[in-house]
C-alpha positions as CSV (number, residue, x, y, z in Angstrom):
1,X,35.5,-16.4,-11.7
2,X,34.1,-16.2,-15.3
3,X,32.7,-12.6,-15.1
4,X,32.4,-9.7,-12.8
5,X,30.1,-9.5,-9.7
6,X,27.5,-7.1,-10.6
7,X,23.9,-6.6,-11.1
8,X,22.8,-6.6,-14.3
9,X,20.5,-4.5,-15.7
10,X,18.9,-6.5,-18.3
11,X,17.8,-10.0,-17.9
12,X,17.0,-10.2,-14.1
13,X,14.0,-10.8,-12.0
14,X,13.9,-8.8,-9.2
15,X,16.7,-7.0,-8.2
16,X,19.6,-9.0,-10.4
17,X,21.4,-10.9,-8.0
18,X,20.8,-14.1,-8.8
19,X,22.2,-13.2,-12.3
20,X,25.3,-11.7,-11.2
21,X,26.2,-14.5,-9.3
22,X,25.2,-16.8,-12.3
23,X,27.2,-15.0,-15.0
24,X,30.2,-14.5,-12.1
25,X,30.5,-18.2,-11.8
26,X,29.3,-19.6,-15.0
27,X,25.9,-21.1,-14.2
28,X,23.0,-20.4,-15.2
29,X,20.1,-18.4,-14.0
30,X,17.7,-21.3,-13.1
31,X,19.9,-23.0,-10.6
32,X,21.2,-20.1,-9.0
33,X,17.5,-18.9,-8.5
34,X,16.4,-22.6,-7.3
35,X,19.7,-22.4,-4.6
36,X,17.8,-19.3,-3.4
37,X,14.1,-20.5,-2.8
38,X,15.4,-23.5,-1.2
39,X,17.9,-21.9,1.2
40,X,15.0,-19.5,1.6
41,X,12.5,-22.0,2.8
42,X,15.2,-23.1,5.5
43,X,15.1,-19.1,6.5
44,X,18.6,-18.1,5.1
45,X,18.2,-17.1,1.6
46,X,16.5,-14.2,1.7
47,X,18.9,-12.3,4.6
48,X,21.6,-13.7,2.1
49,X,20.0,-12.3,-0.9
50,X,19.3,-9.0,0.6
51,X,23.3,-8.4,2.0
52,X,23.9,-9.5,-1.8
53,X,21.0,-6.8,-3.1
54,X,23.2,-4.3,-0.6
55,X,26.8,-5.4,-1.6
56,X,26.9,-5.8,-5.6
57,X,26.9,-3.0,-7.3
58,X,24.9,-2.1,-10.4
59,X,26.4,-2.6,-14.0
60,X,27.1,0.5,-16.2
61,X,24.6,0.9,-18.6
């Protein structure tokens, strides 16, 4: 992995893990974000996201 998994503080949408998982693989934002809303509209991205939102810890300031 390119980076740590954690939720940034800057530079996130809603509740920064899309752009965790982006900087922890080396991808950007947009395609992470666009892997979401489709997955969501087959039902699984948002149960996904939200174990993510639970899981990843926040960055240090």
């Amino acid at each position: 992995m390119a980076g740590t998994l954690t939720r940034p503080r800057n530079g996130k949408v809603l509740a920064g893990v899309c752009a965790a998982l982006a900087a922890g693989f080396g991808l950007p934002k947009w395609l992470v974000r666009l892997g979401f809303i489709i997955f969501g509209l087959v039902g699984v991205g948002e149960l996904v996201y939200i174990i993510l939102w639970i899981i990843l810890p926040k960055a240090n300031a």
